[in-house]
TIDOKOL-313230 format. One record per residue: residue in three letters; x, y, z of N, C-alpha, C in turn. Coordinates in steps of 0.05 Angstrom, whole numbers, padded with zeros to 5 digits, always signed. Each point is the difference from the previous one (the first is absolute). Layout:
<pts>
ALAXYZXYZXYZ/...
</pts>
This chain:
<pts>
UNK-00192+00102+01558-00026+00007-00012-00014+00021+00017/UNK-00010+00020-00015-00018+00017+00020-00026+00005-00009/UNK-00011-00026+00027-00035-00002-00003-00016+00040+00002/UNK-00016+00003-00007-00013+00025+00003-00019-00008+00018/UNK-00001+00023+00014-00012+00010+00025-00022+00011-00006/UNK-00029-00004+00002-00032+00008-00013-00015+00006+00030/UNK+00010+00033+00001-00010+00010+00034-00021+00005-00009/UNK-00020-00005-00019-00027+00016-00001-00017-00012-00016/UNK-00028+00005+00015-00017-00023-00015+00006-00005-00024/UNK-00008+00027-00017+00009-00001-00026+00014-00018-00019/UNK+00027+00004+00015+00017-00016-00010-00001-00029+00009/UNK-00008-00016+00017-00006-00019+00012-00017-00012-00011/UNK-00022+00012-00005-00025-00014-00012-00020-00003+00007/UNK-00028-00010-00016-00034+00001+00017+00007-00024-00026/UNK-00019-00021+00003-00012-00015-00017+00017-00013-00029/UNK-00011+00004-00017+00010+00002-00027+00030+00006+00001/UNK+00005+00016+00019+00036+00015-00002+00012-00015+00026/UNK-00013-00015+00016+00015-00007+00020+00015-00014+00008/UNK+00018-00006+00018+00021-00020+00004+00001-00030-00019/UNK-00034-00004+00001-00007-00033-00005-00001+00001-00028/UNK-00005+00023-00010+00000-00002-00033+00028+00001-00010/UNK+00016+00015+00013+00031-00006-00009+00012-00026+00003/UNK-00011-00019+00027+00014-00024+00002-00011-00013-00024/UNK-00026+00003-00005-00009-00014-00025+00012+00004-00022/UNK+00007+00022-00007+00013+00008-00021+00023-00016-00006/UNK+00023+00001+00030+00028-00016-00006-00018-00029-00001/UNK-00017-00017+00014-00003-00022-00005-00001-00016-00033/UNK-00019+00029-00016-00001-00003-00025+00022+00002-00020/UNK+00018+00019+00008+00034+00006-00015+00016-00032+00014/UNK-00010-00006+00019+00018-00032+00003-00009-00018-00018/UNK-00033-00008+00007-00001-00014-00023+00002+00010-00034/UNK+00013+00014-00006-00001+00012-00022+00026+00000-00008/UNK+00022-00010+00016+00029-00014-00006+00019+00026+00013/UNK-00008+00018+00014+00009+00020+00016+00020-00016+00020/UNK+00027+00000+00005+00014-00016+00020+00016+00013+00017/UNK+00009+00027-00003+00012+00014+00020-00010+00010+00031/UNK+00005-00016+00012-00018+00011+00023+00012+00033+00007/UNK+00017+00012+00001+00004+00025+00004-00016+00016-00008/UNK-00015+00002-00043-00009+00008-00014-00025-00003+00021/UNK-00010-00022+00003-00030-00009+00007-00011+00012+00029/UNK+00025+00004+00017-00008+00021+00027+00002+00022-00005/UNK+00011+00015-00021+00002+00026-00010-00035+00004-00010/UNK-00006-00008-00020-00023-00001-00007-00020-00011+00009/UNK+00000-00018+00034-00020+00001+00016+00002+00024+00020/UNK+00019+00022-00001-00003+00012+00021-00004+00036-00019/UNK+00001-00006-00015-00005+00036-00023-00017+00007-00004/UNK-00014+00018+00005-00030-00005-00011-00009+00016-00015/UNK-00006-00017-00028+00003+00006-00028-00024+00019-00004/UNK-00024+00001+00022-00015+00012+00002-00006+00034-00008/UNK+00026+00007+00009+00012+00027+00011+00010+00008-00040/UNK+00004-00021-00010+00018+00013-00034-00017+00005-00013/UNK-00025-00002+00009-00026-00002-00026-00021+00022+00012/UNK-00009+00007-00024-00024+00016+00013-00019-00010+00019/UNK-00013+00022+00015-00017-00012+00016-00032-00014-00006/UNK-00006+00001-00025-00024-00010-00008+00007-00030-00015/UNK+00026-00011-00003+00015-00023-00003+00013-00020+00024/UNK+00001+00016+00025+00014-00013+00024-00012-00024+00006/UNK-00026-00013-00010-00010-00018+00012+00004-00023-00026/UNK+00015-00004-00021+00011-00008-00012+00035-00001+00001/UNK+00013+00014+00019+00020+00002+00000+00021-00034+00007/UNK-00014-00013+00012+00014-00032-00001-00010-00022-00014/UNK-00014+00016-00018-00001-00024-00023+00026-00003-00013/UNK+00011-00016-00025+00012-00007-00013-00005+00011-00022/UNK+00004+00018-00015-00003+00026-00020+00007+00016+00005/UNK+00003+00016-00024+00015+00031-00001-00030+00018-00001/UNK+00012+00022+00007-00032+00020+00014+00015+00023-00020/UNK-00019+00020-00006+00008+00026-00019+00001+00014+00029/UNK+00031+00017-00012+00006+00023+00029-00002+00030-00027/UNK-00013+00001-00004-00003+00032-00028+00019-00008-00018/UNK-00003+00022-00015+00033+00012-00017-00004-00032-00027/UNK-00019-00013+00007+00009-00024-00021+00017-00013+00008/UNK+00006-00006+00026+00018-00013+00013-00017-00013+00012/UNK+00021-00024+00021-00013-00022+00017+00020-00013+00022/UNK-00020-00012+00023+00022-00008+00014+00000-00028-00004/UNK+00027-00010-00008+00003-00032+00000-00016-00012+00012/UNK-00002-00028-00009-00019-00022+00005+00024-00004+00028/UNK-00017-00018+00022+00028-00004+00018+00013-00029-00003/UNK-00011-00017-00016+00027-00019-00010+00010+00019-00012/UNK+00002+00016-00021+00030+00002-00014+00012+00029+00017/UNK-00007+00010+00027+00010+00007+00011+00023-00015+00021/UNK-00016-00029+00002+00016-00023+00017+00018-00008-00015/UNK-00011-00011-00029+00014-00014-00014+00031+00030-00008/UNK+00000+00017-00006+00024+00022-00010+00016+00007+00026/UNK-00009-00014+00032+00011+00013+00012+00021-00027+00005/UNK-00017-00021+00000+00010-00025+00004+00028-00004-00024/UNK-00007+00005-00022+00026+00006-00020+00021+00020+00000/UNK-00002+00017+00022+00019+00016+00000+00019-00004+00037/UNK-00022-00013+00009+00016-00021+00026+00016-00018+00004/UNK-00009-00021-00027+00003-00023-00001+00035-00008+00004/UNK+00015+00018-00016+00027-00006+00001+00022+00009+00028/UNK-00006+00024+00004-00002+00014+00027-00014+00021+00005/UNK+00010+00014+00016-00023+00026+00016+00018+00018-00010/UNK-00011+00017-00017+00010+00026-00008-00003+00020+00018/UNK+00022+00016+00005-00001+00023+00018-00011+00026-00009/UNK-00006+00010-00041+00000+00017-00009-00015-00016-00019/UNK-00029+00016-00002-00024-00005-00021-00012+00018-00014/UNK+00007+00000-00029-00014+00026-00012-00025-00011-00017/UNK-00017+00018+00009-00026-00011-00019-00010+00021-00017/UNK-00011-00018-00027-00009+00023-00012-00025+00007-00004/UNK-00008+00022+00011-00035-00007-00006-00010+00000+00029/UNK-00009+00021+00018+00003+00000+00025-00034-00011+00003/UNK-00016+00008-00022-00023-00005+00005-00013+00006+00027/UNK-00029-00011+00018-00012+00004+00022+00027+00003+00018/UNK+00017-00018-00006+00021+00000+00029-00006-00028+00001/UNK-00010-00009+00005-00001-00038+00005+00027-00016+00006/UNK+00010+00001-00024+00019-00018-00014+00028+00012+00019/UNK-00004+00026-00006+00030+00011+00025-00005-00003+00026/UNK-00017-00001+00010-00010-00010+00030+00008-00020+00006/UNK-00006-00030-00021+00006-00022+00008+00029-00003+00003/UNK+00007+00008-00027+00038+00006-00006+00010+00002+00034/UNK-00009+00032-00003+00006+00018+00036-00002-00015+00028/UNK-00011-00024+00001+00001-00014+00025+00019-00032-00002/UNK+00017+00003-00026+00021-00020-00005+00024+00004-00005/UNK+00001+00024-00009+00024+00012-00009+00001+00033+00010/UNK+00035+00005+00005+00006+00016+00011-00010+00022-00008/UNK+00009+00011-00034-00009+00022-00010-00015-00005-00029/UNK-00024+00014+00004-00010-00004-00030-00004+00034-00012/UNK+00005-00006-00018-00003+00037-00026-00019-00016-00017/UNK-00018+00019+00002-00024+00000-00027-00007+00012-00006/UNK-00002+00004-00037-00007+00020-00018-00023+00006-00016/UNK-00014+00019+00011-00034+00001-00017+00002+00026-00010/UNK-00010-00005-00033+00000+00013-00019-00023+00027+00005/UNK-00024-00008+00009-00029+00012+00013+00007+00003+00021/UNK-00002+00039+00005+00001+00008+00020-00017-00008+00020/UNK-00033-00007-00009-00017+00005+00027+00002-00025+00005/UNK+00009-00025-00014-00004-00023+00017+00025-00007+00018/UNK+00029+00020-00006+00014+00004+00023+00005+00004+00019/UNK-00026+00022+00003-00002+00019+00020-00019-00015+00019/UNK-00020-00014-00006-00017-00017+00015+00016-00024+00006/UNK+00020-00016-00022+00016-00020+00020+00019+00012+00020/UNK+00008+00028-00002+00011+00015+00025-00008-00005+00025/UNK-00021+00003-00010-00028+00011+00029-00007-00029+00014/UNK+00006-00015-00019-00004-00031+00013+00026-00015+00018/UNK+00018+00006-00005+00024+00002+00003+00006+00014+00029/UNK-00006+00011+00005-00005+00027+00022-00013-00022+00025/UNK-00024+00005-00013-00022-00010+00023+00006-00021+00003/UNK+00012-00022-00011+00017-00030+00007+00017+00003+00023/UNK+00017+00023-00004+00029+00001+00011+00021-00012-00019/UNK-00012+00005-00025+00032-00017-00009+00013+00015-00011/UNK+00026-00002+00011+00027+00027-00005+00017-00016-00007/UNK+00009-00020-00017+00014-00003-00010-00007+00003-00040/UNK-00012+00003-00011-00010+00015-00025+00010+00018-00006/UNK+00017+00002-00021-00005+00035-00022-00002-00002-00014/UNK-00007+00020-00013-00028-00002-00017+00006+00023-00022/UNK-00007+00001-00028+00016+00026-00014-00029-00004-00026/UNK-00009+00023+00002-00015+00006-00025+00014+00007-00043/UNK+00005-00026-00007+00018+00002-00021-00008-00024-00034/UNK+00003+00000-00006-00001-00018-00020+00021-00022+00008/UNK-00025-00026+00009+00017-00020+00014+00020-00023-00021/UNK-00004+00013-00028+00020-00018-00019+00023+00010-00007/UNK+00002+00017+00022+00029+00006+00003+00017-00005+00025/UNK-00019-00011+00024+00009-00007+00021+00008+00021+00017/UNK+00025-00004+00017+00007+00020+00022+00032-00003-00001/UNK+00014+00008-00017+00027-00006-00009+00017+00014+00029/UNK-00006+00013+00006+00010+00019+00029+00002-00015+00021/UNK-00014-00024-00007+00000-00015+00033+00001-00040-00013/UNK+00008+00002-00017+00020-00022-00008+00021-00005+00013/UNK+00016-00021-00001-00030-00033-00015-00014-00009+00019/UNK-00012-00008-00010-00024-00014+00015+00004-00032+00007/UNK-00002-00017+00013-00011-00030+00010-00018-00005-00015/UNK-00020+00014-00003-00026-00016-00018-00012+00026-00006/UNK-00015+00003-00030-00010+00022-00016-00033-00018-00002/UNK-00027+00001+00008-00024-00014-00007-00021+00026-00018/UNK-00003-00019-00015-00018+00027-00020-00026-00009+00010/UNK-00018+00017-00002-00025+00003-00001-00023-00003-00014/UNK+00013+00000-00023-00017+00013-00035+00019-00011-00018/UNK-00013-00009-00020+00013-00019-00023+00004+00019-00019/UNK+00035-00009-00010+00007+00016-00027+00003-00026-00019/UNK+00005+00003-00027+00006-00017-00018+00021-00010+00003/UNK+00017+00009+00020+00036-00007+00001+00010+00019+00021/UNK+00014-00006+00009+00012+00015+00029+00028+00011-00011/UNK-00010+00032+00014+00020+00018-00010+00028-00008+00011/UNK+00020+00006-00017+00031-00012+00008+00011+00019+00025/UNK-00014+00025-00004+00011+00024+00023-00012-00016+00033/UNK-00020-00017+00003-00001-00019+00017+00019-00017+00008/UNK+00003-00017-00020+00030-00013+00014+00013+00000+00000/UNK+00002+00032-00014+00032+00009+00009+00000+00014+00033/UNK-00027-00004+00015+00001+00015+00017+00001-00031+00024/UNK+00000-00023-00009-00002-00025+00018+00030-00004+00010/UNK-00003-00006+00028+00026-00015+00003+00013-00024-00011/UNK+00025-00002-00007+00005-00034-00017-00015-00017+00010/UNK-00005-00003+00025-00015-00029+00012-00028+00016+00012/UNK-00011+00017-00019-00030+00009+00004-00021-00017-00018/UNK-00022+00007+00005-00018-00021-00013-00020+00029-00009/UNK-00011-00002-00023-00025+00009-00011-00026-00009-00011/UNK-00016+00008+00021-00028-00021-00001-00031+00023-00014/UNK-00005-00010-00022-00023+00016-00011-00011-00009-00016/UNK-00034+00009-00015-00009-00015-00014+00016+00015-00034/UNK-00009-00018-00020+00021+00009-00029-00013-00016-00021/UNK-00012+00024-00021-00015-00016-00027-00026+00025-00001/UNK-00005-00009-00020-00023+00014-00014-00028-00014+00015/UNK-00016+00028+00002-00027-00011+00015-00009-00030-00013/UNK-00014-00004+00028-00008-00035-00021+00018-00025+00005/UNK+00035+00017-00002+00019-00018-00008+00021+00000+00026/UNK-00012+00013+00034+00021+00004+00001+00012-00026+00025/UNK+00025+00003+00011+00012-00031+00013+00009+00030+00018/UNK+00010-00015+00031+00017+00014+00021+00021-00020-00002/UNK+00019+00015-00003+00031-00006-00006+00015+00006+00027/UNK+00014-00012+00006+00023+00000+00017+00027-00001-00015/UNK+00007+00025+00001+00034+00000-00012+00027+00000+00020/UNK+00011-00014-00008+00029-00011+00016+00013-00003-00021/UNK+00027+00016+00016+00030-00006-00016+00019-00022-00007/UNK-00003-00015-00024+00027-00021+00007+00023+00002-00010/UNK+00005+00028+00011+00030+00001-00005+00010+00002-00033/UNK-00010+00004-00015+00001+00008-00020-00027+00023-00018/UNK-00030-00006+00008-00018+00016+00003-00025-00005+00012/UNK-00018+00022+00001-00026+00002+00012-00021-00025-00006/UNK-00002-00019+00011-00023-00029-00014-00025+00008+00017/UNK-00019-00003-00009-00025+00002+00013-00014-00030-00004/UNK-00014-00008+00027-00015-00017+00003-00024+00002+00000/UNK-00020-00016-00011-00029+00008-00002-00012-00015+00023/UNK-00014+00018+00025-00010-00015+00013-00038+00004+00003/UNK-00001+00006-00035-00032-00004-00005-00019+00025-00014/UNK-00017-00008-00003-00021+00013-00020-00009+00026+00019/UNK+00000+00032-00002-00008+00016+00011-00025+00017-00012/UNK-00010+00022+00012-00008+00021-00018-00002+00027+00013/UNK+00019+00011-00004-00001+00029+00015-00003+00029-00016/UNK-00004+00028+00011+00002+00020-00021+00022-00001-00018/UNK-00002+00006-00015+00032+00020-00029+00007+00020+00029/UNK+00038-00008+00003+00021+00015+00001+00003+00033-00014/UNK-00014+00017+00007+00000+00028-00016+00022+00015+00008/UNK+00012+00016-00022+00008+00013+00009-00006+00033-00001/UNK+00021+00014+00007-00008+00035+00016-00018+00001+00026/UNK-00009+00019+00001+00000+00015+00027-00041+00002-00007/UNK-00019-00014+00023-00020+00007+00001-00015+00015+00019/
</pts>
């Protein structure tokens, strides 16, 4: 695991953003059926502060999703716990593609459990700012490609685990054709209103997804914004 290193106040925290509001935070993802402790020191030591604008940072360890522009948002952090915890659960993937790079959040957490993560954001400028977050972390294990993420990253297949970001009505097949046989694909799936986070696993004959619950995230878009 690689805890992140927060050399500067900034990143460390005053108040609202500080150490004690993150322990609160995992206290609240425990009682909230959160059980990985890996997941839970990852996300007491990130500080989610840093993904959100600065007139939002003092909201940043609540339990909600916060607007980062573009009509986008950054995950609530259960179902940041809960999608990471589903894509752990069977083993530790060495190769994580995500789709939907969003603030950076979600690859951060990925990035201090797993070896290599690739993530794909459709919107340039919210790339370019999860770049910049990315940077000032130190975290170098990320790449990162500005593309229409419902097509994935076929060049750097297969993947251990594929986690979407953003809900489509049905998960494109060019996805798992990009999973390894014994990969797992974890994302939310259904029409606004309607939608469940599915966990898909192979049994050896095809793709079964498990429903591990009621979500609500943006529409899966596609092209280039």
């Amino acid at each position: 695991m690689r805890l992140f290193s927060l050399p500067t106040p900034e990143a460390r925290g005053l108040g609202m953003t500080s150490q004690r509001a993150r322990d609160r935070l995992v206290e609240r993802l425990r009682a909230e059926g959160i059980r990985d402790p890996r997941v839970l020191e990852v996300i007491g030591r990130l500080p989610r502060h840093l993904f959100v604008e600065e007139a939002l940072a003092s909201r940043a360890y609540e339990d909600t999703a916060l607007p980062i522009g573009r009509g986008q948002t950054i995950s609530q952090p259960w179902v940041v716990a809960r999608m990471t915890e589903a894509v752990l659960e069977h083993k530790l993937p060495e190769r994580v593609l995500e789709i939907g790079t969003g603030s950076g959040y979600q690859a951060a957490v990925l990035a201090a459990l797993v070896k290599n993560v690739y993530t794909v954001e459709r919107i340039e400028e919210l790339l370019r700012n999860a770049r910049r977050r990315f940077r000032k972390l130190g975290i170098d294990n990320i790449r990162s490609r500005h593309d229409d993420g419902r097509l994935g990253w076929p060049e750097h297949a297969p993947f251990d685990a594929i986690l979407l970001t953003a809900a489509g009505e049905t998960v494109a097949a060019s996805l798992f054709d990009q999973l390894a046989p014994d990969g797992v694909l974890v994302g939310p799936v259904g029409a606004p209103g309607a939608q469940r986070l599915l966990r898909y696993r192979h049994d050896g004959k095809a793709w079964v997804g498990e429903t591990l619950g009621a979500v609500s995230f943006v529409p899966l878009l596609g092209g280039l914004g």
